[in-house]
N, C-alpha and C positions, 0 to 999 in steps of 0.2 A: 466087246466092251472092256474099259479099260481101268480098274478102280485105285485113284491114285492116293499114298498114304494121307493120314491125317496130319495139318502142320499146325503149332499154334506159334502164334505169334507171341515175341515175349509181351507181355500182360494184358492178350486176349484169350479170346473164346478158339476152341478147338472146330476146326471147319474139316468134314469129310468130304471130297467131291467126288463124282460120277462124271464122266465126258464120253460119251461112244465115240464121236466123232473124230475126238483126237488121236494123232498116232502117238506113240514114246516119244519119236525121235520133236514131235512140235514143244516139247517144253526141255529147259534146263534142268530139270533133276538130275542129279547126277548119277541115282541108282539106275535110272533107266534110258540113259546115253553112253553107254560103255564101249571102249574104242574098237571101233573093229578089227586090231590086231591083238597077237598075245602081248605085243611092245609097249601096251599101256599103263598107267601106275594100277595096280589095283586101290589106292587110296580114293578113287575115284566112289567109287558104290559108298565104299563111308559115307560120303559127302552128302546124302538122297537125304534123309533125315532131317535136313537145317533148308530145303526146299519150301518153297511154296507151290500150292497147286493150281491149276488153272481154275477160275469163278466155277460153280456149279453150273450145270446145263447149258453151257456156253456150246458154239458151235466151232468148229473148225475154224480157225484166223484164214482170212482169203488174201490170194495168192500176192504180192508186189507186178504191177503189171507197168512199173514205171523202166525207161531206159537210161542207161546210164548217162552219167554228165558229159558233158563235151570237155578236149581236154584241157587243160591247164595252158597259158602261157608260156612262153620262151624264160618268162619271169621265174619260173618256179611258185607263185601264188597259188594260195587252192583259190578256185576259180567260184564265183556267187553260184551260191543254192536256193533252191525253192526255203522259204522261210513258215509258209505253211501247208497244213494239209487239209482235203476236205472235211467234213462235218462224219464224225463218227471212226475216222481214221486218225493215226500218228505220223509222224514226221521223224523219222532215225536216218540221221548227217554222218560217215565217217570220213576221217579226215586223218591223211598219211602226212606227218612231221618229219620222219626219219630220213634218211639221206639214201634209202633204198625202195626199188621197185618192187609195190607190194601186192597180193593177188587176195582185196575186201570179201570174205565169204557173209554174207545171211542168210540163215536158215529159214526155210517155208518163205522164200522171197525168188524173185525170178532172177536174183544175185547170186543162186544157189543151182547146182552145183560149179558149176564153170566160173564164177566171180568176177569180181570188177579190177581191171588192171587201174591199180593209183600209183603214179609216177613222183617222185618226192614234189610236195606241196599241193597236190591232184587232194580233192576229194568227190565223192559221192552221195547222191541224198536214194532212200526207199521212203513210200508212205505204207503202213504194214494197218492191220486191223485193230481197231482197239483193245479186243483180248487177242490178238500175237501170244504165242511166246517163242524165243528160240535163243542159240547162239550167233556170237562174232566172232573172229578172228581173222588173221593177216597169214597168208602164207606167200613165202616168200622162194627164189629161185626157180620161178616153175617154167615148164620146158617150152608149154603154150599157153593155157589157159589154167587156172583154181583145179579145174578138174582132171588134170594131168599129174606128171609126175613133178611136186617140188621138193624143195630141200629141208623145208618144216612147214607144218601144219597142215601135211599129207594124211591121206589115206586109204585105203585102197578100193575102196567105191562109193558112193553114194552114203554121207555119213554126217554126226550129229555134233563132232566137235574130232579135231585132226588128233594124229598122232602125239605123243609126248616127244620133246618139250611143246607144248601150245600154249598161250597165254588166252583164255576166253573171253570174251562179255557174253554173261546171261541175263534171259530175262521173262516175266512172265508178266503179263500186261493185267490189269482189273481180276489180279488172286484173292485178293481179299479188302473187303468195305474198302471197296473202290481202289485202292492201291496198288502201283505198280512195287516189282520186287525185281531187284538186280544188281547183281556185282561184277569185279574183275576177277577171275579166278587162274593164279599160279597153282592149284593143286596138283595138276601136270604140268607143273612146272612152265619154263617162259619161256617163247621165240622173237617175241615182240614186248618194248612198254607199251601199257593201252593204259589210258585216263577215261571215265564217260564223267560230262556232264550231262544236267538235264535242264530244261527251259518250260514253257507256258504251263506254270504249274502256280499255286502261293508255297511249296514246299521250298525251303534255302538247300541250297546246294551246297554239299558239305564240303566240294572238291571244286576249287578253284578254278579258274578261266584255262589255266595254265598250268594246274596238274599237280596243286599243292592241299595237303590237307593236314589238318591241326596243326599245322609249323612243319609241316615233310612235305619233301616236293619229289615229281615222278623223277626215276634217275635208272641208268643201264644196270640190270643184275651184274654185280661183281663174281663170276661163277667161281667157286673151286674149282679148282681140277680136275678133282674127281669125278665130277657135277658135269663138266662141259661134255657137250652133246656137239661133236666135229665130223664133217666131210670133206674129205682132202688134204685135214692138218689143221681145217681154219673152223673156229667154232661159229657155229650156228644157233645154237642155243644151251639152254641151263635145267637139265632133266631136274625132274622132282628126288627128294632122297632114294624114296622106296625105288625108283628105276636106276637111280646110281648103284647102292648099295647093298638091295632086297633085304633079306631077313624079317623078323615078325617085327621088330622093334619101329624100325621104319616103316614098314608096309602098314602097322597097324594093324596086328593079326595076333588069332589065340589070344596070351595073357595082353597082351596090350590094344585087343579090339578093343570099339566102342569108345563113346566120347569122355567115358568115364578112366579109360586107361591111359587115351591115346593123346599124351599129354610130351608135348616136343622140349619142354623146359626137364623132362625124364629121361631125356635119350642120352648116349654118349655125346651130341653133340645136336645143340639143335639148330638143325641147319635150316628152318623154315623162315630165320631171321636172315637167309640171305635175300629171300624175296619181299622180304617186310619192308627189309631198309630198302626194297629201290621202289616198292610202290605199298605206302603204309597204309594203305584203306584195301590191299586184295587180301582175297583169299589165298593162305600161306597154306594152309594144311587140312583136311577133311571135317575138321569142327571147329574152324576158327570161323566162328555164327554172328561174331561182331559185324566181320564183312560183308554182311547183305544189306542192304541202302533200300527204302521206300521212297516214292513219288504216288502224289496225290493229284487224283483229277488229269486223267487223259494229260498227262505227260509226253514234250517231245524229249529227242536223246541225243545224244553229239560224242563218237566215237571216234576217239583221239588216238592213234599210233604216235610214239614219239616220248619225249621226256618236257620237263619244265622248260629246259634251255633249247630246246626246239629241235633235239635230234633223235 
């Protein structure tokens, strides 16, 4: 049995849940998805804390037993998707914008582990359980399939969120009075932009069609240097500080653990605004707790690789 912490919501009631059923790896917490290499940020476990949990006595989400899309056009077009799902299930769309072939991973879905090859403009639909929970992400360069060797958002078996740099979507379906809870999380840092919106719901969608939010729209990490994550010379993605840099300061550790130290406007430099400015609604660092988003009433999702201007 598996007893996951207690989360409150800002200005509710404190919910403790119980799940036997679930494994760690079926939800986004981030204390209990730790990457299976030593190469992962440890600012990740920070990050459990600002979690939601799955509903009480909920059962195992069941499996995605849908096939993938047919593919795309000569056009480059993502190609029409099922628009709904049956009675009791969801509908999660993603959709590859970028100008590269990308390998769609979902977690506790039959998309997992081997994944869905999207070719630029290619997308894919799953219908997942109403209490789902899991990760997204894109990994890209791979030799065959998701579950091979790629050049980001690898890892070396059967696992709950890639290596760093990885850009995520998490999520955790009917955690609490009905609500869905999920974000985009750079806290290991990014391989991919991901925007989500969300649909059949009455909740407004804070992030536009296109991957803008409050006057900020999705745009390519401008990595430091120091920051870029390279094979062969050619960068691949933009590692989180704590993997560029280590130390306590960054990593979050001793005097500067805890959401009460680990304050990035503290550090010699805070570099969590390199990932703010290219996607202002993610998660930039281990307790930046703004970035979790709720959906009300069996919500579908639409997972976006790519930027505003479509690349």
């Amino acid at each position: 049995m598996i007893v996951y912490d207690a989360w409150t919501p800002s200005g509710g009631r404190t919910v403790s849940t119980t799940d036997g059923a679930r494994t760690a790896e079926a939800l986004p917490s981030r204390s209990q998805t730790a990457s299976p290499t030593a190469s992962a940020s440890p600012s990740r476990d920070a990050k459990s804390s600002t979690s939601p949990p799955p509903a009480a006595g909920r059962k195992a989400p069941a499996a995605d037993t849908g096939k993938p899309a047919a593919a795309a056009g000569t056009s480059g077009q993502a190609q029409q998707q099922p628009t709904t799902a049956p009675a009791g299930r969801r509908l999660i769309t993603v959709v590859n914008k970028t100008q590269k072939t990308i390998w769609a991973v979902i977690t506790n879905t039959a998309a997992y582990p081997a994944g869905r090859k999207l070719t630029p403009g290619q997308s894919t639909s799953v219908t997942v359980a109403d209490n789902w929970g899991g990760r997204i992400w894109g990994r890209t360069d791979c030799a065959t399939t998701a579950a091979s060797t790629c050049a980001t958002g690898d890892c070396t078996s059967v696992c709950s969120g890639g290596n760093p740099p990885t850009t995520l979507g998490e999520f955790t379906f009917s955690a609490f009075d009905g609500m869905d809870f999920y974000d985009v999380s750079m806290v290991d840092g990014s391989n991919l932009p991901m925007y989500i919106n969300v649909s059949h719901t009455t909740t407004v969608d804070p992030v536009s069609s296109s991957g803008c939010y409050q006057g900020r729209c999705t745009t390519e990490v401008k990595c430091p240097q120091a920051m870029q994550a390279l094979v062969n010379g050619q960068e691949i993605g933009c590692k989180p500080p704590c993997a560029a840099f280590g130390g306590d300061t960054y990593c979050c550790r001793k005097a500067w653990a805890g959401r009460e130290n680990c304050i990035p406007a503290k550090w010699p430099v805070d570099y969590t605004q390199v990932f703010k400015q290219a996607a202002p609604y993610a998660y930039s660092y281990a307790f930046d707790d703004a970035a979790t988003m709720s959906c009300n009433a069996e919500c579908y999702y639409r997972v976006t690789f790519g930027t505003t201007n479509g690349t």
